[in-house]
Legacy VTK file of the C-alpha trace (Angstrom):
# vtk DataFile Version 3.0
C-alpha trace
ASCII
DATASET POLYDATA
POINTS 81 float
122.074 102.278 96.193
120.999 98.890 95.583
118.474 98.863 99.082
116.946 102.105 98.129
112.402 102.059 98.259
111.471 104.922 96.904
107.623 104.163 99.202
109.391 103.876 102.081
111.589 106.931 101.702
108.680 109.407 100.816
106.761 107.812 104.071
110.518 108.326 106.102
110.160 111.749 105.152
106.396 112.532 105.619
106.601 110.998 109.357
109.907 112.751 109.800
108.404 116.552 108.937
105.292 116.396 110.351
105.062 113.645 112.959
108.909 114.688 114.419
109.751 117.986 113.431
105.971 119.400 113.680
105.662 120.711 110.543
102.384 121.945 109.243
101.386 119.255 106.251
98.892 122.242 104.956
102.090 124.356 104.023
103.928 121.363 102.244
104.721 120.633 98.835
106.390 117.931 96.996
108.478 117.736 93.505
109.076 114.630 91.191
110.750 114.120 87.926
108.675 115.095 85.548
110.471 113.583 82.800
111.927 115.213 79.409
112.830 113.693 76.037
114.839 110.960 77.260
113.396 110.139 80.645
110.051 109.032 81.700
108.314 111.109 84.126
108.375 109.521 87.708
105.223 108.552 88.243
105.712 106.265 90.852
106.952 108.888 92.977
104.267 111.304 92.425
101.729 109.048 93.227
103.167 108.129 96.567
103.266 111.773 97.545
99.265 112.076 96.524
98.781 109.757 99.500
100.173 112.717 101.893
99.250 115.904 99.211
96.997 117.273 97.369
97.449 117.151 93.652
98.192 120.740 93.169
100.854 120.999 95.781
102.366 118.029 94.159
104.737 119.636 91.186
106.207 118.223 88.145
109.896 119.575 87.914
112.382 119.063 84.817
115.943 117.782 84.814
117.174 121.580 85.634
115.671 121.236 89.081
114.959 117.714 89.806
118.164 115.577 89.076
121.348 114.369 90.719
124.751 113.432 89.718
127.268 112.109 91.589
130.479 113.706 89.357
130.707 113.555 85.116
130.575 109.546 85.417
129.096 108.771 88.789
125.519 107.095 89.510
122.699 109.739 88.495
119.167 109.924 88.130
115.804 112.042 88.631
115.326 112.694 92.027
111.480 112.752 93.136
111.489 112.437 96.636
LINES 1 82
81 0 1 2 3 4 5 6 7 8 9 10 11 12 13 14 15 16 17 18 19 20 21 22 23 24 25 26 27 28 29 30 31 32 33 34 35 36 37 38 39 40 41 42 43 44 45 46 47 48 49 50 51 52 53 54 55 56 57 58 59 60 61 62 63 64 65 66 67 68 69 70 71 72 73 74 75 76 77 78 79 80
């Protein structure tokens, strides 16, 4: 985990649906954390994905839908992108 960019990761992923599998960017929307009482909201992630969306298609999520766990005492965290 420790050679994980978050930047790079959300650009991996736009060139990777729209540049190699074709996808149409117009029909694409992207999640982040949107943080709860104990978690800031991942703003960092959102505002890469504004460089690629438009603000509306980029959605705030809670825990419930955006975060992952690795097992009761594994690595977790929100996941944004």
């Amino acid at each position: 985990f420790g050679d994980y960019f978050k930047e790079e990761a959300i650009d991996y992923a736009w060139e990777l649906l729209t540049t190699v599998y074709k996808l149409d960017p117009e029909r694409m929307y992207a999640t982040y954390y949107k943080g709860d009482n104990s978690l800031e909201p991942d703003l960092e992630a959102r505002d890469f994905w504004l460089k690629y969306l438009p603000e509306e298609r980029v959605i705030g999520c809670d825990a419930k839908d955006n975060f992952w766990e690795m097992g009761e005492t594994g690595p977790c965290g929100p996941c944004s992108e």
